[in-house]
N, C-alpha and C positions, 0 to 999 in steps of 0.2 A: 443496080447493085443493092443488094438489102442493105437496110440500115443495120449497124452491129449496135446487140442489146437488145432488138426485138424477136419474137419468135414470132414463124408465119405457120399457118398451116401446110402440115406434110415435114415440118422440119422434126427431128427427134426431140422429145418433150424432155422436159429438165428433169436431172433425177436429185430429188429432196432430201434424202437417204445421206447421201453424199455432198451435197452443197454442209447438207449439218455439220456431219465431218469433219468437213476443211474448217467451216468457223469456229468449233469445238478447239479443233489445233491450231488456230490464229489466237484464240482467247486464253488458252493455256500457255502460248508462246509470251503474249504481251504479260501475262502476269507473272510470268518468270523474270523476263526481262526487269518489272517494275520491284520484285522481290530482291534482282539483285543489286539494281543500281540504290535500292531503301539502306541496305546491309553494308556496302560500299561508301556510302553516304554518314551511315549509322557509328561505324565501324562494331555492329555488332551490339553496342547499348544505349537501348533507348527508352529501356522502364524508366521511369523517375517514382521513388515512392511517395503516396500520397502521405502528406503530413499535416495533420489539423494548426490551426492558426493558435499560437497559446506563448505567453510572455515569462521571460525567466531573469531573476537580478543578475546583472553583469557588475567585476570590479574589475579597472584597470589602472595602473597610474596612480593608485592611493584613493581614487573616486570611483561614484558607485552611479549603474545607470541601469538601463533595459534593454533587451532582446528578444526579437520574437524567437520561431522555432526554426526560423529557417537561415540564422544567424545573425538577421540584420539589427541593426541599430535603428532602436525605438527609441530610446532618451539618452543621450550622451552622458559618457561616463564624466559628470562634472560636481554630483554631489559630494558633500562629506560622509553622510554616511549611507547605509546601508538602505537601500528601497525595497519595501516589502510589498508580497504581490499577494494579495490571499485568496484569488481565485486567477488562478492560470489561463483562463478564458477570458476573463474580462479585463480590458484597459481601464482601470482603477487601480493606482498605487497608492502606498502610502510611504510619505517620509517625514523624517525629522530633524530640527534645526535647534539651535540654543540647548543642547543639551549640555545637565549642569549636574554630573551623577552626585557630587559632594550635597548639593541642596536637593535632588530629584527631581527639577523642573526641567521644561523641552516644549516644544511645539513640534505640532504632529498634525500633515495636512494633507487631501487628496487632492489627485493630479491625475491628468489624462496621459494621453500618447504626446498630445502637443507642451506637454508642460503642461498646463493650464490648471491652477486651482479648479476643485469642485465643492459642491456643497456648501458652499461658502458662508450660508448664514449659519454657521457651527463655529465657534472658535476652535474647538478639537477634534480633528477625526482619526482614529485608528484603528487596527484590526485588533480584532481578537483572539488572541494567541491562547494558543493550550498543548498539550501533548498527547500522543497515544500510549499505546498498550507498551511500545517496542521504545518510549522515551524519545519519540523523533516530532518536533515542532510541528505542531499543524494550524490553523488556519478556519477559522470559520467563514464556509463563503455564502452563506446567506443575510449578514446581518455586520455591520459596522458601528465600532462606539463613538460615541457623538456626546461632545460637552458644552453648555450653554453656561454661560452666568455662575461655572463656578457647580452647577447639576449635568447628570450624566442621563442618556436614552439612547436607543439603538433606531439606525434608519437601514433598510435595504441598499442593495447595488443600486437603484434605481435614484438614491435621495430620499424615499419615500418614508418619514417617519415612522413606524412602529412602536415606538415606544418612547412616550414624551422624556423630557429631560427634566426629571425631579428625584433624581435620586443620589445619593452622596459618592455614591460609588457603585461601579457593576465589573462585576472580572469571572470569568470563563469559572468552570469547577472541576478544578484540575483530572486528568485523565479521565476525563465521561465527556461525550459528545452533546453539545444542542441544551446545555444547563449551564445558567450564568445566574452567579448569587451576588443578589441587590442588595442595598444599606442604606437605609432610611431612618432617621431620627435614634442611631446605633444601634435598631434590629434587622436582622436579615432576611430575606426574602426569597423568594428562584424565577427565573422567567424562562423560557424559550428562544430560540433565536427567529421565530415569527412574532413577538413581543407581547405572546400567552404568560400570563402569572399562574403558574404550577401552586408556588406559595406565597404566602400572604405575611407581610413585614412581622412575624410576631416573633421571634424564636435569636436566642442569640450564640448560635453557631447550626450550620447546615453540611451536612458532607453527603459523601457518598458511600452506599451501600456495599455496593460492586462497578466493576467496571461499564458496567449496561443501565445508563436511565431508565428501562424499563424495570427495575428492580429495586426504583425508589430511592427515597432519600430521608439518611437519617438527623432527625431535629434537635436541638438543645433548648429548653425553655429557660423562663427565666430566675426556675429555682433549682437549675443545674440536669433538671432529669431528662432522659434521653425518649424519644417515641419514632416511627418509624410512617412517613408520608409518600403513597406511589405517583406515578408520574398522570395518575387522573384525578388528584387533587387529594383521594380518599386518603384517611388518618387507618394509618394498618392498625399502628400500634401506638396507645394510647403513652403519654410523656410522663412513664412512672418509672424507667428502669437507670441502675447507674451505670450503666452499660450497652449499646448493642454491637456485636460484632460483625465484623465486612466477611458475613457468611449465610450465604440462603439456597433455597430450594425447596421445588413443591408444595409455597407458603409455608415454610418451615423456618422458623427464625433463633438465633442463637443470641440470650442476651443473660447479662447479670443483674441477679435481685436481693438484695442486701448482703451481697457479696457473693452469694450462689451463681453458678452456671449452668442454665436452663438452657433447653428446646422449648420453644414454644411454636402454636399454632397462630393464623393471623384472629384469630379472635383470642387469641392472649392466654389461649389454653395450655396449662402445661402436661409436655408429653414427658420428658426424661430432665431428671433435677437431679441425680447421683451418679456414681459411678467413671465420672469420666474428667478431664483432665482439659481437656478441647477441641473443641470443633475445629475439621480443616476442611472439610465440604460436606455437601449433605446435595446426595445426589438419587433419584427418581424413589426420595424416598428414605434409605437409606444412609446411615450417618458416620464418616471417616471422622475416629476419633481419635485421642491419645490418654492411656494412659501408662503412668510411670516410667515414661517415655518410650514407650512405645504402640506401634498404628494397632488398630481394628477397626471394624466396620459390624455396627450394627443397624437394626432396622428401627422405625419411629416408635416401636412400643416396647424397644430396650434387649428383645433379643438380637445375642450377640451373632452373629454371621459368620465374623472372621475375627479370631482369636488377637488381642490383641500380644504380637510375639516380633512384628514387622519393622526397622530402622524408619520405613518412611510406605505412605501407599499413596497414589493416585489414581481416581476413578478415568478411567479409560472410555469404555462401553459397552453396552450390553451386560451391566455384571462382572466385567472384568475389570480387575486394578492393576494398575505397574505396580510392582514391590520391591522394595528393598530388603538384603537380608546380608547381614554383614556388609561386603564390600560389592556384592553385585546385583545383577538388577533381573527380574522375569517378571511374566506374569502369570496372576491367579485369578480364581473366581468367587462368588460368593459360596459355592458349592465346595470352597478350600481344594478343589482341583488347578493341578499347574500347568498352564495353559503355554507357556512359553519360559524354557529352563531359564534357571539362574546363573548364566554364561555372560552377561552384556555390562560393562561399565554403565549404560546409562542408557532409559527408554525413553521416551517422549512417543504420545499421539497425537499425529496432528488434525486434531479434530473438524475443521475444515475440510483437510483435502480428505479425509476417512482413511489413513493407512500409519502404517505403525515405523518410528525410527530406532533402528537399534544399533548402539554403539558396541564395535565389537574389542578385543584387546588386541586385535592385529591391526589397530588404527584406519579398518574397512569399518563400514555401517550397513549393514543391513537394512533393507525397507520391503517390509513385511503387509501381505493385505490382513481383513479381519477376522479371515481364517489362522492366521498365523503361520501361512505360508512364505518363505522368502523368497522374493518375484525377484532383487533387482541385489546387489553387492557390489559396492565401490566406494569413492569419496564423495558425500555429496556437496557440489557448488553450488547449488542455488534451489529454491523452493520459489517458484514467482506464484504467487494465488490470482494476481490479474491476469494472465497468461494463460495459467492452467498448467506447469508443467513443472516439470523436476530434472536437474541439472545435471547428472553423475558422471565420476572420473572412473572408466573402469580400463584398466587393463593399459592405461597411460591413453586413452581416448577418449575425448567427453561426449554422452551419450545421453539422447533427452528420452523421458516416459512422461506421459500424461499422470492425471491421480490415481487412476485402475494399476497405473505402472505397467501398462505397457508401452513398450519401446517404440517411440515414430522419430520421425526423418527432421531436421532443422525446417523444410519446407513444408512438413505438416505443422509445426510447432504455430511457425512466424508468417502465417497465410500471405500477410501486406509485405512482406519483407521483398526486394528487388538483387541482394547480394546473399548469399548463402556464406558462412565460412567453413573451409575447408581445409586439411590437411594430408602432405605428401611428401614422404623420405624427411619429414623432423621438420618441414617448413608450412608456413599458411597463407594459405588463399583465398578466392572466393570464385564460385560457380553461381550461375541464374538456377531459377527456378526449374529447368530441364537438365541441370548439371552442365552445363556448357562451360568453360573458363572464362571468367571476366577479366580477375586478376590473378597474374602467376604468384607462381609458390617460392617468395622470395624473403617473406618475413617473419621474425623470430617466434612473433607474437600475435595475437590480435583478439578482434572482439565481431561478438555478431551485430548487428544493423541494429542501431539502437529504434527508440518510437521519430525521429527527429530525422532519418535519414542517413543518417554519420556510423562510420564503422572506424573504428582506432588499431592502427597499426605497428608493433615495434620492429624497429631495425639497426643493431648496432648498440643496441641498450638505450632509446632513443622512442617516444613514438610522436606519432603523426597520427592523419585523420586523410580519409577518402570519401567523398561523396556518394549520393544511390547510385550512381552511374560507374563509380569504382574509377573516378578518377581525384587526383593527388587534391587537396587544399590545404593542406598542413604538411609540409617535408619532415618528418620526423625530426625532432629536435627537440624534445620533453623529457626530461629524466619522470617526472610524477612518480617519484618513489616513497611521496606520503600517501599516495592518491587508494583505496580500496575498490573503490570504483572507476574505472576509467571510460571516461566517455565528452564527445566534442560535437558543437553544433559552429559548425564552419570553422573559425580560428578559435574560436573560442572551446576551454576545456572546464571540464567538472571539478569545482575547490577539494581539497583532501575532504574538508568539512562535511559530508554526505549532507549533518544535520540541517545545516546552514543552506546546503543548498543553490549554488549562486557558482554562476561559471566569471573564468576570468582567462587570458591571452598573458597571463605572465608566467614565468618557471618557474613558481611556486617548490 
């Protein structure tokens, strides 16, 4: 009897064709199977979204501590007061103790994740606090102030000195980034937050220009006169005027000289001494002025462009201004052509994303490209610039467009996102990335997947929080009827305080 499994000669030869076949439909079979018992298993969610590792102040119980992004508890909520994190990356906090507002003393010290003082050979460390454009606190996270013996110098994240401790005082310069004015022997100075001296202790006041370091910083000497110093060291403008004003362009500078109000050039030449009332910009050129109260625009060698007959103008682009005239808004050109009627309570361009906002009197906004066509009409909720996108309520729907404004999908919007949210018959849900339902449509309210994983939920006047997986971790039970932003990283929720910044787990 043959052995079975061997082939002899004379027996029919195997057909290959067909063995494939079969293994083709064994292979197809076991991955079904494996496909469904994943799904079965899964119940359907198993993204988790990726969320970078980054620390955020917690309050709870009257004390204040840390949490990373994925809710847990980094430093126990057991301080008095408020722990400040000035780069969201780095485990470096700062807090303070013996604070004594009546006399203004405090001690101010770094700390790890473990507690643990840092830096220790510092009697002082603190951040450096400043604001931006929009008035919302920020944080420089390259460089920390550090006080010895009673003098002040900034070290890096690292500990790493940059700037020794011999100066009576160093503080941020208010709303401009990466300029902090020293005091030394009571004259003032500028450094960097690499611990570059831009300027040199000679001058007794320093401000700024504009909102952009790159456009320099204006001096006070010490017989009162004003000059004008850029961020490469060079003296623009020499310290002879009684004046200069927070207005430039195209090295065009706007200053007073024995009581006149000049244009001048950066070598101190004067372009237009008469005629005008004051500068509100001076743009590729071009100079928005005012007189007898009212706007015009002319050019650096004083002819007028645009009559000055206007309530208000702002340079836009390309030669066009928003205008004011009476009670409404359009806009014009330097060619005194009306490029967009006078129909609109109120224009803004938003010069970043390149497209135009117009307020309409039916409480709709128009958002117009730089042809001055109207691409998009509705209420807009949200402009994010880190994102890329734009928010709008049309038609009782909210509907995202990129900055071209055109319309795309929540899934094109929030590429990393794991929950999509959704709505159906007046209730909100959420669908994956395929539209598949994760969660039904059973709540009043809700919010898309924040960077953190967390999606916030209302029900009943009420909200809660869902994880990337779209299951419960917060049962709705938060009025946040101070809150403008609502948003949760595990139990814990976002303070009304946006400014402030700092989540807490009470019903605030």
């Amino acid at each position: 009897m043959a052995s079975r499994g061997r082939r002899y000669d004379g027996e029919p030869k195997l057909n290959v064709k067909k063995v494939l076949a079969v293994l083709i439909v064994l292979i197809v079979i076991i991955m079904c199977i494996v496909l469904i018992v994943k799904f079965a298993t899964d119940d359907g969610n198993s993204e988790t979204k990726i969320v970078a590792n980054s620390y955020l102040s917690a309050y709870s119980g009257g004390k204040w501590g840390v949490i990373n992004s994925k809710g847990e508890t980094i430093i126990d909520t057991t301080y008095d007061d408020m722990i400040i994190i000035p780069d969201y990356t780095k485990a470096i906090f700062i807090y303070q103790s013996d604070v004594n507002l009546a006399e203004n003393t405090y001690n101010s010290y770094a700390i790890n994740e473990k507690g643990e003082r840092l830096f220790t050979s510092y009697d002082r460390v603190e951040a450096l606090q400043n604001v931006d454009s929009n008035n919302y606190i920020t944080y420089d996270t390259n460089a920390l102030k550090v006080s010895k013996d009673g003098k002040y110098g900034l070290i890096n994240f690292n500990g790493t000195e940059i700037l020794g401790c011999t100066y009576d005082s160093i503080t941020p310069l208010k709303g401009v980034r990466n300029s902090f004015v020293t005091v030394s022997n009571g004259l003032y100075g500028l450094v960097d937050n690499s611990g570059n001296v831009i300027i040199d202790n000679l001058y007794t006041e320093i401000t700024i220009l504009t909102d952009r370091y790159e456009d320099g910083y204006i001096v006070r000497d010490e017989n009162g006169n004003y000059g004008l110093i850029n961020y490469n060291k060079r003296q623009v403008l020499e310290c002879k005027y009684s004046e200069i004003e927070n207005v430039c362009g195209n090295d065009l500078y706007v200053v007073r000289e024995n009581g006149n109000l000049e244009v001048v050039n950066s070598s101190g030449e004067v372009l237009i001494s008469s005629g005008i009332d004051e500068v509100t910009s001076i743009d590729n050129s071009n100079i928005t002025f005012v007189r007898s109260g009212k706007y015009g625009v002319m050019s650096s060698d004083g002819t007028v462009l645009i009559e000055p007959t206007y309530d208000e103008l702002t340079y836009a682009f390309d030669g066009n201004y928003i205008a004011k005239n009476g009670e409404n808004y359009g806009i014009i050109n330097t060619s005194n052509e009306t490029r967009l009627d006078f129909t609109y309570k109120y224009i803004s361009y938003m010069r970043d994303e390149n497209f135009i906002e117009a307020d309409r009197t039916d409480g709709q906004t128009d958002l117009l490209d730089t042809t001055f066509t109207v691409k998009v009409t509705g209420i807009v909720s949200e402009i994010n610039t880190d994102k890329g996108y734009v928010k709008v309520r049309v038609d009782n729907e909210y509907k995202y467009y990129n900055f071209r404004l055109e319309e795309r999908t929540s899934q094109e919007i929030f590429t990393t996102n794991t929950l999509f949210l959704s709505r159906q018959n007046g209730k909100y849900g959420y669908v994956d990335k395929n539209g598949v339902v994760i969660v039904d449509y059973i709540y009043d309210d809700a919010t898309e997947q924040n960077d953190y994983g967390y999606v916030a939920v209302k029900q009943n006047g009420v909200w809660g929080a869902l994880d990337s997986n779209g299951n419960a971790v917060v049962t709705p039970s938060y009025e946040l009827a101070q809150n403008t932003v609502i948003s949760f990283i595990g139990k814990w929720h976002l303070a009304p305080d946006v400014n402030a910044n700092y989540y807490t787990d009470e019903n605030e």
